[in-house]
DSSP file (Angstrom, degrees, kcal/mol; ACC not computed):
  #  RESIDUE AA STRUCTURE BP1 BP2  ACC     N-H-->O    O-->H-N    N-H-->O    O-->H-N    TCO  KAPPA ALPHA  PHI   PSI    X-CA   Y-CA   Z-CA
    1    1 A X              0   0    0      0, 0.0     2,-0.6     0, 0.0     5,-0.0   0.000 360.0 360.0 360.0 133.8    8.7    2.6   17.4
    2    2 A X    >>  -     0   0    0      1,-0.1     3,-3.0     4,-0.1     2,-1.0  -0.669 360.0-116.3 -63.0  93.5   12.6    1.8   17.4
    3    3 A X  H 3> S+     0   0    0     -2,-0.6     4,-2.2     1,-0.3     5,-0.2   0.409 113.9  48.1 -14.2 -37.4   15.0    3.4   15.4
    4    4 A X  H 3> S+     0   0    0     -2,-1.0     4,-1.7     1,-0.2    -1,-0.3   0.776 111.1  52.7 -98.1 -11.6   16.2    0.8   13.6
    5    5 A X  H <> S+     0   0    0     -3,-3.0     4,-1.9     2,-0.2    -1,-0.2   0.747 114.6  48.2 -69.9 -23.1   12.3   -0.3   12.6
    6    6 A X  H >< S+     0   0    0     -4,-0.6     3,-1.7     2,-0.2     4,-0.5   0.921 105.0  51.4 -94.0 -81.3   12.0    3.0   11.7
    7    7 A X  H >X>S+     0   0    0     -4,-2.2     4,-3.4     1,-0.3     3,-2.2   0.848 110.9  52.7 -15.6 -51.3   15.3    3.2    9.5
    8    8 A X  H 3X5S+     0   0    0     -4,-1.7     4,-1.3     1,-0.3     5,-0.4   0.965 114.7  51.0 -86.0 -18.5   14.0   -0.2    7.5
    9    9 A X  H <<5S+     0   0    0     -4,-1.9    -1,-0.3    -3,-1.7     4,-0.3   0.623 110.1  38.5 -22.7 -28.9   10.7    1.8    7.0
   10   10 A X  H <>5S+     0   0    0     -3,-2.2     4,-2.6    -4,-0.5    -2,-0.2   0.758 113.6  53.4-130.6 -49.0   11.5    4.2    6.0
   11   11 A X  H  X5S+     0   0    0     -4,-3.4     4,-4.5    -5,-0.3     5,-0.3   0.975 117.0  53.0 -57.8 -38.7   14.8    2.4    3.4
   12   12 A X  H >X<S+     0   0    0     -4,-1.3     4,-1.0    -5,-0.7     3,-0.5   0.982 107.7  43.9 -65.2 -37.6   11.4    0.1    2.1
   13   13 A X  H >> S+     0   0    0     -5,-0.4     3,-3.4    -4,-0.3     4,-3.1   0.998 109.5  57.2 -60.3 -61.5    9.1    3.1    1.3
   14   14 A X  H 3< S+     0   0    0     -4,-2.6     4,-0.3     1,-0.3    -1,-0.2   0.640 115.3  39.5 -64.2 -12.6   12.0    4.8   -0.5
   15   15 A X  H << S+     0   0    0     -4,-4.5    -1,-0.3    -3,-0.5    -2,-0.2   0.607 110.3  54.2-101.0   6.4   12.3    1.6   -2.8
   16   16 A X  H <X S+     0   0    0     -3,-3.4     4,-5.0    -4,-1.0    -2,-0.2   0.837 111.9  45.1 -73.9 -42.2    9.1    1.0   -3.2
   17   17 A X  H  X S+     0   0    0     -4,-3.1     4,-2.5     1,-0.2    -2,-0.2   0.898 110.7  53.0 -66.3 -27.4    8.7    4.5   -4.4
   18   18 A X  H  > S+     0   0    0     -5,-0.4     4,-1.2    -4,-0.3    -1,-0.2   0.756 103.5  56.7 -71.8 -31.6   11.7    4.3   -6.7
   19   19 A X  H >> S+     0   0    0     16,-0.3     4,-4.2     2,-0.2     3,-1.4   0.981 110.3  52.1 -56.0 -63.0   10.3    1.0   -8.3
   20   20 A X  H 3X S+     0   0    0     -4,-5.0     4,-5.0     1,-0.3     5,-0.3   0.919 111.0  43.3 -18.2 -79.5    7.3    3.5   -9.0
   21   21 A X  H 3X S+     0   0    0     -4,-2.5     4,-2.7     1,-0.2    -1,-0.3   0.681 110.1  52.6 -38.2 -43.1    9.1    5.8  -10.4
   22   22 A X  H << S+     0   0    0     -3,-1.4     4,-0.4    -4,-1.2     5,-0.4   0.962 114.3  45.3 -60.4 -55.9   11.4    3.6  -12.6
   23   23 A X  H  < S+     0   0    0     -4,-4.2    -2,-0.2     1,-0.2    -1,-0.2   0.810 112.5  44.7 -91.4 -27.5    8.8    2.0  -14.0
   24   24 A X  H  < S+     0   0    0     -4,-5.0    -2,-0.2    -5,-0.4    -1,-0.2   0.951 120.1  49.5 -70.0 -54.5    6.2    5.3  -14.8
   25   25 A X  S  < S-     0   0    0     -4,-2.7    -2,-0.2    -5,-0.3    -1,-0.2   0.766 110.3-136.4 -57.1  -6.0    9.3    6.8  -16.1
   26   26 A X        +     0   0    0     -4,-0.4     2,-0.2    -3,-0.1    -3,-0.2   0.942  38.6 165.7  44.9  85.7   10.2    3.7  -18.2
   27   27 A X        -     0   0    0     -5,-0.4     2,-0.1     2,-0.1     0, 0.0  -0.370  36.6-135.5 -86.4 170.5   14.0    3.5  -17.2
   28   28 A X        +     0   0    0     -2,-0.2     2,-0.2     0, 0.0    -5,-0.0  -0.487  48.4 147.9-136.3  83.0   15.2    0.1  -18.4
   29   29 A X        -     0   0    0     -2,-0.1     4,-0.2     1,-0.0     3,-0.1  -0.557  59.3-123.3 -91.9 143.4   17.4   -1.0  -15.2
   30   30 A X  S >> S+     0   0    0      1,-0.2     4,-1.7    -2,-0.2     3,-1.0   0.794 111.6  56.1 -39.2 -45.5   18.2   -4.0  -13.5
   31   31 A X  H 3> S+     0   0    0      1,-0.3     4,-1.2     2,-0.2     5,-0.5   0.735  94.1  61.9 -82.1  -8.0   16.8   -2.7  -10.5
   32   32 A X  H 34 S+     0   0    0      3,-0.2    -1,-0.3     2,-0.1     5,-0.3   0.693  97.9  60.3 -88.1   3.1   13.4   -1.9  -11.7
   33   33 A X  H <> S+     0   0    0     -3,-1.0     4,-0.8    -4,-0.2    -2,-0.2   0.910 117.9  31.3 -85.9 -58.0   13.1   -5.8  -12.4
   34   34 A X  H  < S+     0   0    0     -4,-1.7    -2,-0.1     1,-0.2    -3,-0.1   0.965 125.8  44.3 -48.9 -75.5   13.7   -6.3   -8.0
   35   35 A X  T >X S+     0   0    0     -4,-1.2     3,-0.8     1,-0.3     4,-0.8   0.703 105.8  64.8 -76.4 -37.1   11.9   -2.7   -6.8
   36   36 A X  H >> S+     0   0    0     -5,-0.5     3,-2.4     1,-0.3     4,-1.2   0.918 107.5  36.8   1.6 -99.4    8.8   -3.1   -9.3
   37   37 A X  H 3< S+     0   0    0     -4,-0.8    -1,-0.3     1,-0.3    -2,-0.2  -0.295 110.3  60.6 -94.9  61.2    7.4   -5.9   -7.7
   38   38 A X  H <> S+     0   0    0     -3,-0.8     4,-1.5    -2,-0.4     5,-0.5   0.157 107.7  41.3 -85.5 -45.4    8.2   -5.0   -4.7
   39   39 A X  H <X S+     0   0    0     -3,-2.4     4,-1.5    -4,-0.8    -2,-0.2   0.947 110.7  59.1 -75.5 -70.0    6.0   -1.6   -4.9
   40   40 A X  H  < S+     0   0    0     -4,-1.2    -1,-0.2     1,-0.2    -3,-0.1   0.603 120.7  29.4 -44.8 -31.8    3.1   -3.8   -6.7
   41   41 A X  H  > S+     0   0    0     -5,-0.1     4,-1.6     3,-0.1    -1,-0.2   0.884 123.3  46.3 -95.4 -41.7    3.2   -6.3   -3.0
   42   42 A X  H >X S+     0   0    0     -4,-1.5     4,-2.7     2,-0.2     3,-0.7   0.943 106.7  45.4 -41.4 -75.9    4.2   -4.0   -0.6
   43   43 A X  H >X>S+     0   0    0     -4,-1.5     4,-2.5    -5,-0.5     3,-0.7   0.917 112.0  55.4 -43.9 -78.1    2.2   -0.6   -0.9
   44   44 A X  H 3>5S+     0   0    0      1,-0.3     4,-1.8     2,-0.2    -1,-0.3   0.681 114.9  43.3 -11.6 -58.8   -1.3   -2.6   -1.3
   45   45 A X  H <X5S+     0   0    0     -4,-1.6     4,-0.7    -3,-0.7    -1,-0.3   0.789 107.0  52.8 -53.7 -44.0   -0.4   -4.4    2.0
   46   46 A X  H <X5S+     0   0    0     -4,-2.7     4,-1.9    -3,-0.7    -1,-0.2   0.828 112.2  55.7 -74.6 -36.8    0.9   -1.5    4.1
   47   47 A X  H  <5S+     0   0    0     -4,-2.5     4,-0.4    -5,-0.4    -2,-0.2   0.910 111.1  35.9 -62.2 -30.5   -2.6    0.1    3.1
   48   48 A X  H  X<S+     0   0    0     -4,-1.8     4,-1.0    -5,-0.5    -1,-0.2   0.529 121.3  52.1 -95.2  -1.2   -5.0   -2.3    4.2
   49   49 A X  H >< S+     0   0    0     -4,-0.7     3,-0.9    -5,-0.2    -3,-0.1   0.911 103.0  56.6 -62.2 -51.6   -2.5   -3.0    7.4
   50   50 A X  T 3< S+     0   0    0     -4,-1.9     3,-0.2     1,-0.2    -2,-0.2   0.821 105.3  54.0 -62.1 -19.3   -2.4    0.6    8.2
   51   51 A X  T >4 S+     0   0    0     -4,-0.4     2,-1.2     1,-0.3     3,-0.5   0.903 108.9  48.9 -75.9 -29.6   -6.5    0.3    8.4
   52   52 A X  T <<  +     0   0    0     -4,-1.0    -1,-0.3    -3,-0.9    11,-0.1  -0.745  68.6 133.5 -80.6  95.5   -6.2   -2.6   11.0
   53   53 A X  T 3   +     0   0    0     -2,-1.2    -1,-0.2    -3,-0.2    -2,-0.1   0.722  69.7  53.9-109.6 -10.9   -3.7   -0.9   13.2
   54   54 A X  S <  S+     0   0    0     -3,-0.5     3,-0.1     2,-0.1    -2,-0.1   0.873  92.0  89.1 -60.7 -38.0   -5.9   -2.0   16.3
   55   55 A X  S    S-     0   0    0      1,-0.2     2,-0.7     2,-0.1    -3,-0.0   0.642  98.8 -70.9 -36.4 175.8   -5.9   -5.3   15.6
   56   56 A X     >  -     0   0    0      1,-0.1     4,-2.4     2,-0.0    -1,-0.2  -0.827  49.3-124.0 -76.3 123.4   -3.5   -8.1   16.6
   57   57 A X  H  > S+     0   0    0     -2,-0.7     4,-2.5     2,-0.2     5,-0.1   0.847 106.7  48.7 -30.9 -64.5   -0.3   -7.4   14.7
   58   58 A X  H  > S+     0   0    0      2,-0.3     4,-1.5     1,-0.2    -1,-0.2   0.929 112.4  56.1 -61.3 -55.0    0.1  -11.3   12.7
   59   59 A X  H  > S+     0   0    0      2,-0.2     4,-1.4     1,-0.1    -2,-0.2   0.958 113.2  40.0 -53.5 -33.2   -3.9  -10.8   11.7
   60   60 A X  H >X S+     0   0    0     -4,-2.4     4,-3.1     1,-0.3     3,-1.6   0.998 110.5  52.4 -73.7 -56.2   -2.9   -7.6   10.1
   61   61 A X  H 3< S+     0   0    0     -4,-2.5     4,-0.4     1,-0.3    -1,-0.3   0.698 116.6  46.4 -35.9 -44.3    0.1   -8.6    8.6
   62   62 A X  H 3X S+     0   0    0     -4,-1.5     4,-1.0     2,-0.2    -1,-0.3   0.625 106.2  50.9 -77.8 -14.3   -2.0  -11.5    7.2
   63   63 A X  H <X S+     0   0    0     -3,-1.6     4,-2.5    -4,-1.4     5,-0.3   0.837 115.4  52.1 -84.5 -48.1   -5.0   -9.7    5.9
   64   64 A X  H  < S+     0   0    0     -4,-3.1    -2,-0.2     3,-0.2   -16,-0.2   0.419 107.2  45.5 -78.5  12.1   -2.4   -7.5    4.3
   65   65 A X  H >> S+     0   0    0     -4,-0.4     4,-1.2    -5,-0.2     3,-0.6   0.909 115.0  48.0 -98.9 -70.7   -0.5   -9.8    2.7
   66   66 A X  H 3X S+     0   0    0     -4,-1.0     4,-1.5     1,-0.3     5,-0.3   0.651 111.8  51.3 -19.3 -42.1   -3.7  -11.7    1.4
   67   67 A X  H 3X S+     0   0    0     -4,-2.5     4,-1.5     2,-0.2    -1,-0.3   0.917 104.7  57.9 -93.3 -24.1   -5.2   -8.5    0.2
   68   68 A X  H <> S+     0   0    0     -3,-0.6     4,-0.8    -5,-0.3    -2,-0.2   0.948 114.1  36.9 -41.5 -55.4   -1.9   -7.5   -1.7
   69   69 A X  H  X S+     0   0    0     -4,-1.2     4,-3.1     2,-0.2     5,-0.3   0.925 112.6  60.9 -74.4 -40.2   -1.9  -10.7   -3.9
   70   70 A X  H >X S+     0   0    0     -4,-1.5     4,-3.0     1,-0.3     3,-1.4   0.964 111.6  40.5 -59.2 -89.8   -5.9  -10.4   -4.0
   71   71 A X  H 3X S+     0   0    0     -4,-1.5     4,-0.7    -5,-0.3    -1,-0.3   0.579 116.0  47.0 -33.2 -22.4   -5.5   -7.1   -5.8
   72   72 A X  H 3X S+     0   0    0     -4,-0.8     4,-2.0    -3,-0.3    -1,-0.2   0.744 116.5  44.9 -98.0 -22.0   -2.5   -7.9   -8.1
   73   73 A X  H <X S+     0   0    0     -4,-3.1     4,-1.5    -3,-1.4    -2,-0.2   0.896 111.4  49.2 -76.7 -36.8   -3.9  -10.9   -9.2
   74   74 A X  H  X S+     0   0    0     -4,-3.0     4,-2.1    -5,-0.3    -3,-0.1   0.920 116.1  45.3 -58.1 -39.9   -7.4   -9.4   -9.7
   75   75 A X  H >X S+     0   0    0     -4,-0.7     4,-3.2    -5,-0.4     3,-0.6   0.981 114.0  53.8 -69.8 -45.5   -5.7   -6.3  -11.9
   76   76 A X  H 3X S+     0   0    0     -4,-2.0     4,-1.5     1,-0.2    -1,-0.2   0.757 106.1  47.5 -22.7 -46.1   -3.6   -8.9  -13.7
   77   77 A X  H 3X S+     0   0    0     -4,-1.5     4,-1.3     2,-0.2    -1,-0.2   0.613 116.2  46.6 -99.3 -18.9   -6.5  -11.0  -14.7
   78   78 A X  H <X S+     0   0    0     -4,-2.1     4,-3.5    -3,-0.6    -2,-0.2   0.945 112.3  47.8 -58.9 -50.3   -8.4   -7.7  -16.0
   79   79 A X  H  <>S+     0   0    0     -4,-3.2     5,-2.9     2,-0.2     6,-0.3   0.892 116.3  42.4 -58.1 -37.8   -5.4   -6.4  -17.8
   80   80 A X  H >X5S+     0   0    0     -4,-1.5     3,-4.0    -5,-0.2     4,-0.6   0.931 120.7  47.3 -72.5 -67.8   -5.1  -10.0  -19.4
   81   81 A X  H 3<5S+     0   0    0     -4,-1.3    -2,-0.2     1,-0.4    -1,-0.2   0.714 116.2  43.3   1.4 -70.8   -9.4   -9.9  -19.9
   82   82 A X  T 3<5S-     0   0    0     -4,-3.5    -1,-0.4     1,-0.1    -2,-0.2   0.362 105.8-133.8 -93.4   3.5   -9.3   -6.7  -21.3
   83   83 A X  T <45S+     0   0    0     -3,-4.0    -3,-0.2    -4,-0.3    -2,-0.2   0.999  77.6 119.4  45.1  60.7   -5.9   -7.5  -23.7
   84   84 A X     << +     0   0    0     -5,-2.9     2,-0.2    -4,-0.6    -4,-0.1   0.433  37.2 156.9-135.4  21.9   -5.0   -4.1  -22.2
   85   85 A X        +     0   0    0     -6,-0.3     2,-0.4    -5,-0.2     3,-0.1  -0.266   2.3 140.8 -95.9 141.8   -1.7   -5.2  -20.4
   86   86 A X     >  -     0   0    0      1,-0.2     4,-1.2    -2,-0.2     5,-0.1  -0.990  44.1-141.9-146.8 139.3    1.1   -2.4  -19.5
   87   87 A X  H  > S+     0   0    0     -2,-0.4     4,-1.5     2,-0.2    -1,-0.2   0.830 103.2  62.5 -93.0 -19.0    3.0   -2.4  -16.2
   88   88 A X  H  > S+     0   0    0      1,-0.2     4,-4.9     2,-0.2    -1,-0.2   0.891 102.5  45.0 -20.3 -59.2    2.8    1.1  -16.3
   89   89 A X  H  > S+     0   0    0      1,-0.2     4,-2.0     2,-0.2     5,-0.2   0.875 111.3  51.2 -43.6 -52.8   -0.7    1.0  -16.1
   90   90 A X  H  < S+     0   0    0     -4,-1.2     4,-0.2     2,-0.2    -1,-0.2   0.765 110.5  50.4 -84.3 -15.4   -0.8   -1.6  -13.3
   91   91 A X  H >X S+     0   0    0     -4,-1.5     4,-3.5     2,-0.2     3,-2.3   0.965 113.7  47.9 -61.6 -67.9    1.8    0.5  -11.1
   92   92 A X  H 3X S+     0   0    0     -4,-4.9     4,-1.7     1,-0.2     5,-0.2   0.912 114.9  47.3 -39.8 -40.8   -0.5    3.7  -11.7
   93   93 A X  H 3X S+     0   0    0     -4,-2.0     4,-0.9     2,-0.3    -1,-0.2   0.565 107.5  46.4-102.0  12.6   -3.1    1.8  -10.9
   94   94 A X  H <> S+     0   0    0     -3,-2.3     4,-3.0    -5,-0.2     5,-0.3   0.807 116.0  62.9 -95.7 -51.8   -2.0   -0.2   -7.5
   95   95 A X  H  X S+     0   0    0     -4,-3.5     4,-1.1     1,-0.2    -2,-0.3   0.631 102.0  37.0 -40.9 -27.8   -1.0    3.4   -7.0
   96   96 A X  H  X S+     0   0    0     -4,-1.7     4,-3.5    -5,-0.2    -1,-0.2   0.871 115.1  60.7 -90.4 -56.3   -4.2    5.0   -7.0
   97   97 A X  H  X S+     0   0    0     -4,-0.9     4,-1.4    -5,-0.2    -2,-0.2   0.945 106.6  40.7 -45.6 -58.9   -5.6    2.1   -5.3
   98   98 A X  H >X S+     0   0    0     -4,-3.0     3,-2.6     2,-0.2     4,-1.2   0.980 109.2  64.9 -68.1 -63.8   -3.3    2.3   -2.0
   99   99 A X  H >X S+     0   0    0     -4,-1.1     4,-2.5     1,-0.4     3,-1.3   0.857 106.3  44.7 -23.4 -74.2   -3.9    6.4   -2.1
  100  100 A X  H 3X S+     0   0    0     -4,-3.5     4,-1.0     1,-0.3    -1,-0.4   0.604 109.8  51.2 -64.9  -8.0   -7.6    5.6   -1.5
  101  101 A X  H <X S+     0   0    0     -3,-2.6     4,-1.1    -4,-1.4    -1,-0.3   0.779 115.7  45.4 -70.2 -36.1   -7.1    3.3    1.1
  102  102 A X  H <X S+     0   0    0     -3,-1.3     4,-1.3    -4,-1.2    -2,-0.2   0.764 107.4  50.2 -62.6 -35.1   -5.0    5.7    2.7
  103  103 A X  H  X S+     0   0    0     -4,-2.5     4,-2.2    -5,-0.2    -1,-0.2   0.880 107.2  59.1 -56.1 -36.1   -6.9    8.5    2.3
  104  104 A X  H  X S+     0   0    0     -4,-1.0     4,-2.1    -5,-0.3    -2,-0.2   0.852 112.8  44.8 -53.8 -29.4  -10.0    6.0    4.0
  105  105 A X  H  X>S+     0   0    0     -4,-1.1     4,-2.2     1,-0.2     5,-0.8   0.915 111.7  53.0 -77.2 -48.0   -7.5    5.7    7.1
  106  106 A X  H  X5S+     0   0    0     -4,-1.3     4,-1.3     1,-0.2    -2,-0.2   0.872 117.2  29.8 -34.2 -73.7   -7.0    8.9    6.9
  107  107 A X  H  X5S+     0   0    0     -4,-2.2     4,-1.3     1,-0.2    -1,-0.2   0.636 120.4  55.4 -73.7 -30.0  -10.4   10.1    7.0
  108  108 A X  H  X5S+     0   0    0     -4,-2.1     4,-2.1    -5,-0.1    -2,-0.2   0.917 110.6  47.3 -64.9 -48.3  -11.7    6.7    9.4
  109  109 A X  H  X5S+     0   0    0     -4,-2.2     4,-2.9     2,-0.2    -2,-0.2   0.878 115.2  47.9 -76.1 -33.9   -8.6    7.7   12.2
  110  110 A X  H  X<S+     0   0    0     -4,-1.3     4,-2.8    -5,-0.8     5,-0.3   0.984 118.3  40.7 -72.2 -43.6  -10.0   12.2   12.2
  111  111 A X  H  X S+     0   0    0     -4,-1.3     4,-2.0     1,-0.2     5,-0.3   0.918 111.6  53.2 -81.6 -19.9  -13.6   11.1   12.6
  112  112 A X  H  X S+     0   0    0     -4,-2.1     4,-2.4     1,-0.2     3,-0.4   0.986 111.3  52.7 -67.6 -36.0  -12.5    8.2   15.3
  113  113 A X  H  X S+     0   0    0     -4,-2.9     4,-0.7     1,-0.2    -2,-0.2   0.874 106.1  50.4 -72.9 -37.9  -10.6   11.3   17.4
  114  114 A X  H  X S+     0   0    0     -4,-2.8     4,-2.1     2,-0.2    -1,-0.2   0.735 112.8  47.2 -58.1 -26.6  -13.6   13.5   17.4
  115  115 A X  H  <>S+     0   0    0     -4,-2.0     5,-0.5    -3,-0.4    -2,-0.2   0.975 114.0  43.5 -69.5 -55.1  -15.6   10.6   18.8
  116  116 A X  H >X5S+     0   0    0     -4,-2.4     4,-1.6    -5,-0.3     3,-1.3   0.860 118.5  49.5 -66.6 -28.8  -13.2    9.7   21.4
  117  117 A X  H 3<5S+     0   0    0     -4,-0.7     4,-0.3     1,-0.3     5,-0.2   0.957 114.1  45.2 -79.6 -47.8  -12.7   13.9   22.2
  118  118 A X  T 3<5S+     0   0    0     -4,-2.1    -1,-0.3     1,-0.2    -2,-0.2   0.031 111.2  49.9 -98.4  39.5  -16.2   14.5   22.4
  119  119 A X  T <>5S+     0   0    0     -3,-1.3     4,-1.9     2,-0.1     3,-0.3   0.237 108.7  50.7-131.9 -58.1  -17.0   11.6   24.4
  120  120 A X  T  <<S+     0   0    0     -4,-1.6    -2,-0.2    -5,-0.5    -3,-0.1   0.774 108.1  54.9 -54.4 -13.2  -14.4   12.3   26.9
  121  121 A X  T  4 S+     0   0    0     -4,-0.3    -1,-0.2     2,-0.1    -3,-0.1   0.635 102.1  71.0-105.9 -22.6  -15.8   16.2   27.1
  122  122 A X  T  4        0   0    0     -3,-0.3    -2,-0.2     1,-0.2    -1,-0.1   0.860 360.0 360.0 -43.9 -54.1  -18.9   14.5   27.9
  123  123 A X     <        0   0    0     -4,-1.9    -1,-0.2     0, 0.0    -2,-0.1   0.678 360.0 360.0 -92.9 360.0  -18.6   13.0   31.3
């Protein structure tokens, strides 16, 4: 990866998470209206990307993009369902969401390196 892909990585995580933050701390900022929904498209997307990472790049990039909105619209349309709506809530709970998708990569990538190890030890 290239430095400077890596630099806007790395700037985007640290405002997604700062959106987080703003908005479970309830600051009342300017910037939590931009970095909010920011966290709320991003993270979703960069989880279900990070699971394609074999894939063709532009499918992934579209699947996550597609599954970002899928998921904020579906939690939207509970919160409104359920008269329960808090953007706290819906931060925690895109949060929680992208955790377990990351932990599934997580746990899909350990058990794909033991296959490949012990396949290789094979022949």
């Amino acid at each position: 990866m290239p430095i400077d892909r890596r630099v806007f990585t790395w700037i985007l995580a640290v405002a997604c998470i700062s959106g987080a933050v703003l908005t479970l701390a309830g600051v009342d900022t300017p910037l939590r209206l931009v970095l909010t929904p920011m966290f709320l498209l991003v993270v979703p997307g960069a989880a279900v990307m990070g699971l394609l990472r074999d894939r063709d790049p532009l499918a992934a990039l579209s699947v996550g993009a597609a599954a970002s909105l899928v998921v904020n619209v579906l939690l939207a349309t509970a919160m409104l369902s359920f008269d329960a709506w808090s953007p706290r809530a819906g931060v925690a709970t895109i949060a929680v969401l992208s955790g377990f998708i990351y932990v599934l990569r997580v746990l899909y990538r350990g058990s794909e390196s033991l296959q490949t190890e012990q396949g290789a030890r094979s022949r």
